[in-house]
N, CA and C of each residue as an Amber inpcrd file, in Angstrom:
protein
   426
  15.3840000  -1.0710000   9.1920000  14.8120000  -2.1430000   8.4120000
  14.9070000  -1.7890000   6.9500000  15.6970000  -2.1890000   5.9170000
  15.8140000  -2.2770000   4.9870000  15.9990000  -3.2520000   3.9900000
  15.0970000  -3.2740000   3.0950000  14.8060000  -4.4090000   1.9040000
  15.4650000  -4.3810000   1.2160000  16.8530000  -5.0360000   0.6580000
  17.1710000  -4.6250000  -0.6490000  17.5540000  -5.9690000  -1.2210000
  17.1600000  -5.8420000  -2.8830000  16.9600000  -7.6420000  -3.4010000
  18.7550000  -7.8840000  -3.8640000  19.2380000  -8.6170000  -3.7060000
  20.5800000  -8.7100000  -3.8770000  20.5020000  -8.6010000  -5.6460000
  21.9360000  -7.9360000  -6.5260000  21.5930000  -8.1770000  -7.4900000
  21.6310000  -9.4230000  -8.6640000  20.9080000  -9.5130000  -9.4190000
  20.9220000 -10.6830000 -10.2440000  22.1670000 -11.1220000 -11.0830000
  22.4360000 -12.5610000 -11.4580000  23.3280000 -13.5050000 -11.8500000
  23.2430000 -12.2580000 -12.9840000  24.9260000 -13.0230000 -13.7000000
  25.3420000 -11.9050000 -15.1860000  24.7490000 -12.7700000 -16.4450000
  24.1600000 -13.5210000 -16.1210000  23.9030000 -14.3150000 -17.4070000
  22.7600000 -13.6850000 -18.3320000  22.6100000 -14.4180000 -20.1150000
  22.0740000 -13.5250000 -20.6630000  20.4430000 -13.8690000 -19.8220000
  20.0500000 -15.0770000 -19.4820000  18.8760000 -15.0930000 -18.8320000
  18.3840000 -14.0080000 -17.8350000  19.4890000 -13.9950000 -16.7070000
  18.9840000 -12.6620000 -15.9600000  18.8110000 -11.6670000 -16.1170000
  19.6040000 -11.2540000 -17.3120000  19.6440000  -9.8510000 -17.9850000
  18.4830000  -9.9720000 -18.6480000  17.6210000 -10.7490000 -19.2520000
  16.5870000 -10.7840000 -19.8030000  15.5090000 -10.6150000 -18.8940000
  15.7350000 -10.6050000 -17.3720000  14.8340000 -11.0460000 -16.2900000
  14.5230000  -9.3040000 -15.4200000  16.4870000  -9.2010000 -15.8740000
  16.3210000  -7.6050000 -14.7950000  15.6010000  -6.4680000 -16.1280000
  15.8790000  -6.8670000 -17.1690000  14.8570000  -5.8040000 -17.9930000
  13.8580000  -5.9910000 -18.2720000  12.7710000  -6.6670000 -17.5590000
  11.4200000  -6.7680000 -17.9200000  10.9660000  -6.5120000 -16.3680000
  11.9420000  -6.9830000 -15.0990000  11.2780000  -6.6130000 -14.0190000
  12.3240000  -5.5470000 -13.4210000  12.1300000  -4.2930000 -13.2600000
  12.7450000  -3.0420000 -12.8260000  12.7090000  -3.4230000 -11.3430000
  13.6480000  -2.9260000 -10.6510000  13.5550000  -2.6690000  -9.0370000
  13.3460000  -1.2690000  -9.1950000  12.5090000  -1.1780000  -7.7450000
  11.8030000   0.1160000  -7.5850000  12.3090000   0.3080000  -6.3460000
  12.8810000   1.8210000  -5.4260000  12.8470000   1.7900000  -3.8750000
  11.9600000   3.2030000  -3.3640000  11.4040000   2.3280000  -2.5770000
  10.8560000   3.6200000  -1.9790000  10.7160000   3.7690000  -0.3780000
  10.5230000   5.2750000  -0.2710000  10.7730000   5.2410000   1.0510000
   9.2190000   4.6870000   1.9080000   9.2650000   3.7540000   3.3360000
   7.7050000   3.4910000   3.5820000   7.7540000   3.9300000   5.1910000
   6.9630000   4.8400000   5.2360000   6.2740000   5.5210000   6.4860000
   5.1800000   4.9620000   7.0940000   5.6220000   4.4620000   8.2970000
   4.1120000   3.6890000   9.3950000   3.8430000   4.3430000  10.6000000
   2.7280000   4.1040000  10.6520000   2.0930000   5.1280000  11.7620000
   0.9150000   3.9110000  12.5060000   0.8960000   4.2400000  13.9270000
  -0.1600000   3.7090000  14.1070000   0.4070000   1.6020000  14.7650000
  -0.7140000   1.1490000  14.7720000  -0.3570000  -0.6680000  14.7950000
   0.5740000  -0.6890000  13.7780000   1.1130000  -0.4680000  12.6770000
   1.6330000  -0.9340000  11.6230000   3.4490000  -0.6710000  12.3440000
   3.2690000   0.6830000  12.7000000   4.3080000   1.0850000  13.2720000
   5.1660000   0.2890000  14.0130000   4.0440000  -0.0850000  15.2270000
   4.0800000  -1.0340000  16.4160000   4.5890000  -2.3330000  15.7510000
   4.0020000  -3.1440000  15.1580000   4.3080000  -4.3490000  14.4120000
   5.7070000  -4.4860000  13.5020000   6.0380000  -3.4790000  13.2350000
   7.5150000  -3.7830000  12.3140000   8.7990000  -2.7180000  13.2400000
   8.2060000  -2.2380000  14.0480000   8.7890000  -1.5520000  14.7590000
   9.8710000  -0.2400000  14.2100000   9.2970000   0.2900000  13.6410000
   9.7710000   1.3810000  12.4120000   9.0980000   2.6570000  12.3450000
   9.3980000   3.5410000  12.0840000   8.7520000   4.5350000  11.7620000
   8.9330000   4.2380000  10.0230000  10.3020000   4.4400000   9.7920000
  10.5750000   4.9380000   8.8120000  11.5220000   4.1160000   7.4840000
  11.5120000   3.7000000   6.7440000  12.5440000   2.4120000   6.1330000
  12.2280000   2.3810000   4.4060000  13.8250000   2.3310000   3.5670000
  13.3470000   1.9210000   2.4860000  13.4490000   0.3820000   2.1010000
  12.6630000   0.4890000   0.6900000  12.0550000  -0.7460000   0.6470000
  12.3950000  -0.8510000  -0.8340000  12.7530000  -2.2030000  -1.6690000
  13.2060000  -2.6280000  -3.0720000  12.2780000  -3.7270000  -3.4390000
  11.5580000  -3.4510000  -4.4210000  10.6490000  -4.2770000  -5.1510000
  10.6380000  -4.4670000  -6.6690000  10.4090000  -5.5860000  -6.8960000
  10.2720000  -5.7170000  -8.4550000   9.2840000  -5.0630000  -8.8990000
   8.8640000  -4.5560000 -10.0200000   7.6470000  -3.2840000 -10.5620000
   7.8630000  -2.2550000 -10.4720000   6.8550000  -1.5520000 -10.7200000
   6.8040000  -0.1980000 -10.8130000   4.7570000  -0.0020000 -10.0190000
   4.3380000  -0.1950000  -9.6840000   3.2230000  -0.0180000  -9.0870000
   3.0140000  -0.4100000  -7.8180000   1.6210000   0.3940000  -7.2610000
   1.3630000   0.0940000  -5.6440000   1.1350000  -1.5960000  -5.4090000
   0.1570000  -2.1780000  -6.2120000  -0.1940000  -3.9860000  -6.2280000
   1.6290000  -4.0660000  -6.0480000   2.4360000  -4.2980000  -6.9820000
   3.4190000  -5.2170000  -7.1060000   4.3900000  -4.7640000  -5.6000000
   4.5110000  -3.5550000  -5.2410000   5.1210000  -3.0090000  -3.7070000
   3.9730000  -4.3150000  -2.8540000   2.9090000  -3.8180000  -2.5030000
   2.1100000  -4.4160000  -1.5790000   2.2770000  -5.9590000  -1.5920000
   2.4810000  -6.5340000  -2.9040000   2.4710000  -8.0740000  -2.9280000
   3.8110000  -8.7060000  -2.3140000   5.3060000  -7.8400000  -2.4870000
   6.0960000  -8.0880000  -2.1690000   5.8740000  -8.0950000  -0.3630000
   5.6040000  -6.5790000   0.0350000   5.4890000  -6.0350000   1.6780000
   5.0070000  -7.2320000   2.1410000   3.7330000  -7.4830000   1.4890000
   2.9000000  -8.8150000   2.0080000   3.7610000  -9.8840000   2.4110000
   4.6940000 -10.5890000   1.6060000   5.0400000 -12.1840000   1.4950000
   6.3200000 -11.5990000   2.6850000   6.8370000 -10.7820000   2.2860000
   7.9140000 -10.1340000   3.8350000   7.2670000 -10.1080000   4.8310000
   6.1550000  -9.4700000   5.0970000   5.5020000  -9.3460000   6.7510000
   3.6450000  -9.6790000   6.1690000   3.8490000 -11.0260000   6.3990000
   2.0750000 -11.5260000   6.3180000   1.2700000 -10.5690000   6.9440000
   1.8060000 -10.7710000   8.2790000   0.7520000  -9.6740000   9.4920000
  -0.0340000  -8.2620000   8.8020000   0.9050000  -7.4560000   8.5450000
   0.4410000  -6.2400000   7.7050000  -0.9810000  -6.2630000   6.7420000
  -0.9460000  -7.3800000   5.3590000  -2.2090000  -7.7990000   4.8820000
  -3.7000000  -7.8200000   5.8210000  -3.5140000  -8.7460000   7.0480000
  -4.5680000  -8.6200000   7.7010000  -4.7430000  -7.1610000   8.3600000
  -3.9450000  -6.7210000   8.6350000  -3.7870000  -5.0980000   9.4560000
  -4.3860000  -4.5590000   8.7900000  -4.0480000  -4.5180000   7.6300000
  -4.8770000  -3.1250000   6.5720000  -5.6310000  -3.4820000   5.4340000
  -5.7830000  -4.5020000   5.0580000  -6.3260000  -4.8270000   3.6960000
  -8.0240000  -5.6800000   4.1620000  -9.0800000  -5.1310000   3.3780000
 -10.4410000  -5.5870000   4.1750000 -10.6170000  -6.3360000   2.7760000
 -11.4270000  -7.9270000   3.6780000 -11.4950000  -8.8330000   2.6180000
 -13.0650000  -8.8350000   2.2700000 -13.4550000  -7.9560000   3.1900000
 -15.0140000  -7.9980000   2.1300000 -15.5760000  -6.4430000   2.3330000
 -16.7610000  -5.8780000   1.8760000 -17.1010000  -4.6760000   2.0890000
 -17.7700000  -4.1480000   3.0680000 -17.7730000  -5.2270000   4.4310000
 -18.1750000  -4.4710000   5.3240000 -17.3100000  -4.6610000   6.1600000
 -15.8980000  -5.1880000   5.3530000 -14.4600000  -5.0250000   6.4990000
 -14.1760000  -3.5250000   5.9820000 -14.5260000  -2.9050000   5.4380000
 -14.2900000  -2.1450000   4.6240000 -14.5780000  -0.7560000   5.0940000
 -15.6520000  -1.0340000   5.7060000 -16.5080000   0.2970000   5.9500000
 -16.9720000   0.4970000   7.2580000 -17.1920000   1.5530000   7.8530000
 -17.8410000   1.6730000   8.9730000 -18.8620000   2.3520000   9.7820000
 -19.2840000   2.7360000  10.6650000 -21.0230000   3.0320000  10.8700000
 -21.3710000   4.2940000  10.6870000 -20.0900000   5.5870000  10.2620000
 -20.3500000   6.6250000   9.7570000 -20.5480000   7.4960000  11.3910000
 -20.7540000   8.5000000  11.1940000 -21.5880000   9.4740000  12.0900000
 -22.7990000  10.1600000  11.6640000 -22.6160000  10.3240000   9.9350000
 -23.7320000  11.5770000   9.7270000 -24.3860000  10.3020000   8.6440000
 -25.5910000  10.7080000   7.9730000 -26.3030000   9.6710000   6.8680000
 -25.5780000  10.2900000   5.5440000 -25.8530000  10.0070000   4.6190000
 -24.9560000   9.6950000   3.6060000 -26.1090000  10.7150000   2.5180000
 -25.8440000  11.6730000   2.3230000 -26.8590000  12.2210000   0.9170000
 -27.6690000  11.7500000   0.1300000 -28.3140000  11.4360000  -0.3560000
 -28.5060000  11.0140000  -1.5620000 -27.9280000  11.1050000  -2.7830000
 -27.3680000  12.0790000  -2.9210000 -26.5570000  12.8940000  -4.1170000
 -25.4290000  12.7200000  -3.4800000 -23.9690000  12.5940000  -3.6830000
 -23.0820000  13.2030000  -3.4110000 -22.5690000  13.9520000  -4.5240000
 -21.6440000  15.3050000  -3.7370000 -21.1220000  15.9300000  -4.7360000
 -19.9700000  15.1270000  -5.6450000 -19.4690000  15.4930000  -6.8960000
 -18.1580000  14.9690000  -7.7060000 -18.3480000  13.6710000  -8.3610000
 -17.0090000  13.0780000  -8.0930000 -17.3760000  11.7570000  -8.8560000
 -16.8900000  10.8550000  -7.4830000 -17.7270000   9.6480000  -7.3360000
 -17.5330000   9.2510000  -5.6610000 -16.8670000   7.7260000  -6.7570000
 -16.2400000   6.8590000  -6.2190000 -15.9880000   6.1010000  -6.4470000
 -15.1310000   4.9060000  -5.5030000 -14.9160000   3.7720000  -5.2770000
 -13.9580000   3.0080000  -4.4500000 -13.7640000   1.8180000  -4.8350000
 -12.4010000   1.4780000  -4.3770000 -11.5710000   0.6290000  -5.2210000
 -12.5180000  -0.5480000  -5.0490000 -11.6880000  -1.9630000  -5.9720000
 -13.0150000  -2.9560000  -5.8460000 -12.5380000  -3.9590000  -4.3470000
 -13.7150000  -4.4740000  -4.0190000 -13.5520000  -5.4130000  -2.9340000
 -12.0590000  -6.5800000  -3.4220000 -11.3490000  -6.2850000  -2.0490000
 -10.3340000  -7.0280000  -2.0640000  -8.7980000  -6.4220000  -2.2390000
  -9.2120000  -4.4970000  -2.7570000  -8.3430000  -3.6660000  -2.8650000
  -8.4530000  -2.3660000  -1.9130000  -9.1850000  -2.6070000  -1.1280000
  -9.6460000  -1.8750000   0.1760000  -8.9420000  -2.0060000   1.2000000
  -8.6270000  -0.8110000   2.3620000  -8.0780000  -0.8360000   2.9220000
  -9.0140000  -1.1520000   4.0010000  -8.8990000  -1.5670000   5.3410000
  -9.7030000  -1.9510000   6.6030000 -10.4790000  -0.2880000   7.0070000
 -11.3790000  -0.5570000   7.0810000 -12.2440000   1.0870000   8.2620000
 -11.1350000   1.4090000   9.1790000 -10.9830000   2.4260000   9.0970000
  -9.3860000   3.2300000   9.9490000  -8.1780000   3.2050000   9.5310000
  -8.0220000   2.3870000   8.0880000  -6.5750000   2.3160000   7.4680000
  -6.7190000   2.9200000   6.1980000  -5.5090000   3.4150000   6.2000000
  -4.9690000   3.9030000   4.6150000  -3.7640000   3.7370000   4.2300000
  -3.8200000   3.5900000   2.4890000  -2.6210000   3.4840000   2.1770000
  -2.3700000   5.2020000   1.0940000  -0.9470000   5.3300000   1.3990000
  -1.1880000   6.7580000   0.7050000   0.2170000   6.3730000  -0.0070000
   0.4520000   7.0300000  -1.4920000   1.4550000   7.2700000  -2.0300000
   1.5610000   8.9660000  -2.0760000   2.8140000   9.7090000  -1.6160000
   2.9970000  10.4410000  -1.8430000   2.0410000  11.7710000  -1.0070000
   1.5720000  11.4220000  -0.0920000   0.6430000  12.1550000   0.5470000
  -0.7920000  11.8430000   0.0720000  -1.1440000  11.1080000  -1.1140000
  -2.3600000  11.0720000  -1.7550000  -2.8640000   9.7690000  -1.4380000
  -4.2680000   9.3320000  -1.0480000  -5.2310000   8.2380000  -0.6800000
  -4.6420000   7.3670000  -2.2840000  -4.3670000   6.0080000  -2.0230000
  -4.4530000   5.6320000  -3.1450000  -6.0170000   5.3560000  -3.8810000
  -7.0630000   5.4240000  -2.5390000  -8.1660000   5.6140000  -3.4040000
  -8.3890000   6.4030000  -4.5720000  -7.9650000   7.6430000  -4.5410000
  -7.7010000   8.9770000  -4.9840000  -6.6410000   9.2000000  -6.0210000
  -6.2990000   8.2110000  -6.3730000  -5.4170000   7.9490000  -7.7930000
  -5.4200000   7.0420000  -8.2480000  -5.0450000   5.5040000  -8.8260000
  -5.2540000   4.3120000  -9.2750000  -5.1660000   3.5530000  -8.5020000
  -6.1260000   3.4030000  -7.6330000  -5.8990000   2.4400000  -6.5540000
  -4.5280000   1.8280000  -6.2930000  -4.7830000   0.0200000  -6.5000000
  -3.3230000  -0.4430000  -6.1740000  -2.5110000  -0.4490000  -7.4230000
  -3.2450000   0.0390000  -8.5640000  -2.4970000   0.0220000  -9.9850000
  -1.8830000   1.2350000  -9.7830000  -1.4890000   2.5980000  -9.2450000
  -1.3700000   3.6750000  -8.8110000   0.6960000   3.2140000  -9.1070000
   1.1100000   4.0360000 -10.0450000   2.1910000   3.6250000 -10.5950000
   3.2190000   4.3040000  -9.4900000   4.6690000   4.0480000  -9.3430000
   5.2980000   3.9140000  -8.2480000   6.6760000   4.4680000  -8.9320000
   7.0990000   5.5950000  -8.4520000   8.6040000   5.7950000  -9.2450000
  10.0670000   6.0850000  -7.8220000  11.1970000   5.7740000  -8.3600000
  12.0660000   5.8280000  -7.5150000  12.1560000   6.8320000  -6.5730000
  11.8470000   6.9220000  -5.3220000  12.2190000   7.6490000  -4.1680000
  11.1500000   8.3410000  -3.6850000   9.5500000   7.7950000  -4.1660000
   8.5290000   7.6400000  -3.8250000   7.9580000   7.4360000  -2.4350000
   7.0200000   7.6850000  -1.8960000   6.9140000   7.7220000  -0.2450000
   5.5280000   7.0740000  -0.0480000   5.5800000   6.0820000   0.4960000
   4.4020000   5.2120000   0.6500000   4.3450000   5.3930000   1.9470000
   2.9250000   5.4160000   2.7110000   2.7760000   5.7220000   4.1390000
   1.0730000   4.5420000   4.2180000   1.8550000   3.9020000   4.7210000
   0.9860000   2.6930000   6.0670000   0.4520000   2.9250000   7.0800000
  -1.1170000   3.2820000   7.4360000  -1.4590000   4.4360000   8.3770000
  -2.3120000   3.4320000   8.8410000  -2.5600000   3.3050000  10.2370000
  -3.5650000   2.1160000  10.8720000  -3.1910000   2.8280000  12.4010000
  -4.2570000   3.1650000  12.8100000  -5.9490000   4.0030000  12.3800000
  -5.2400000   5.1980000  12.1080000  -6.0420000   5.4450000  10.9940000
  -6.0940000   6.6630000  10.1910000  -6.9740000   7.7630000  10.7060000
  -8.2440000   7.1590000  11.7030000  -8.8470000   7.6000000  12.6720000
  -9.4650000   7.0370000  13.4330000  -9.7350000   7.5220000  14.1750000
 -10.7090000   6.8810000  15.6370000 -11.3620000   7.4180000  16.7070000
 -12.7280000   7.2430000  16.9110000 -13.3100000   7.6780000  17.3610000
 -13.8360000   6.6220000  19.1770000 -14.0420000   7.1350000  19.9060000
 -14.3960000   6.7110000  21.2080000 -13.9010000   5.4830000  21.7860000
């Protein structure tokens, strides 16, 4: 399965079009339902931008399904019943992306091995030959 955007007309318009919107490719790793659903492990992918939002918006309008798979539309799609209670304090700096940039309870999206929680969320900038991994369930319990 491979995405690639055919390239643009020679005119001076497009040339005005391909230098303000860069194609980006990266490689995208699924694990899990996501796997199952596009039937892939492994595939690169060509998007206009340079960030995780502008990858995801494209992935999206290619395979709708995926959005509902992993993306939680409110904050208690978001979250789930825990095992242990929650500190009062936590250590560091705790933080999470805003509602609507969340991944579902059991999904993650990772660039590069890293939670995109854990770097700029979906603004989390994106460079050529980059490794995005689509993980649904990320865990699971009973």
């Amino acid at each position: 399965m491979t995405q690639i955007s055919e390239p643009a007309e020679s005119s001076p318009d497009a040339a005005d079009a391909t230098a303000t919107a860069a194609e980006t490719t990266v490689t995208v790793r699924c694990t899990g339902h996501v796997r199952t659903e596009l039937g892939a492990y492994e595939f690169e992918y060509a998007f206009e931008g340079d960030t995780l939002r502008a990858f995801l918006d494209e992935l999206f309008e290619d395979y709708p399904q995926l959005q509902d798979m992993l993306i939680a539309e409110s904050e208690s799609d978001a979250t789930h019943s825990g095992w242990a209670p929650t500190p009062e304090e936590l250590p560091g700096t705790w933080s999470k992306n805003p509602v609507g940039e969340q991944t579902i309870a059991y999904a993650r999206i990772l660039v590069n091995g890293h939670f995109n929680e854990n770097e700029n969320g979906f603004d989390t900038k994106l460079e050529e030959g980059d490794r995005v991994a689509l993980v649904y369930p990320f865990m699971f319990c009973c």
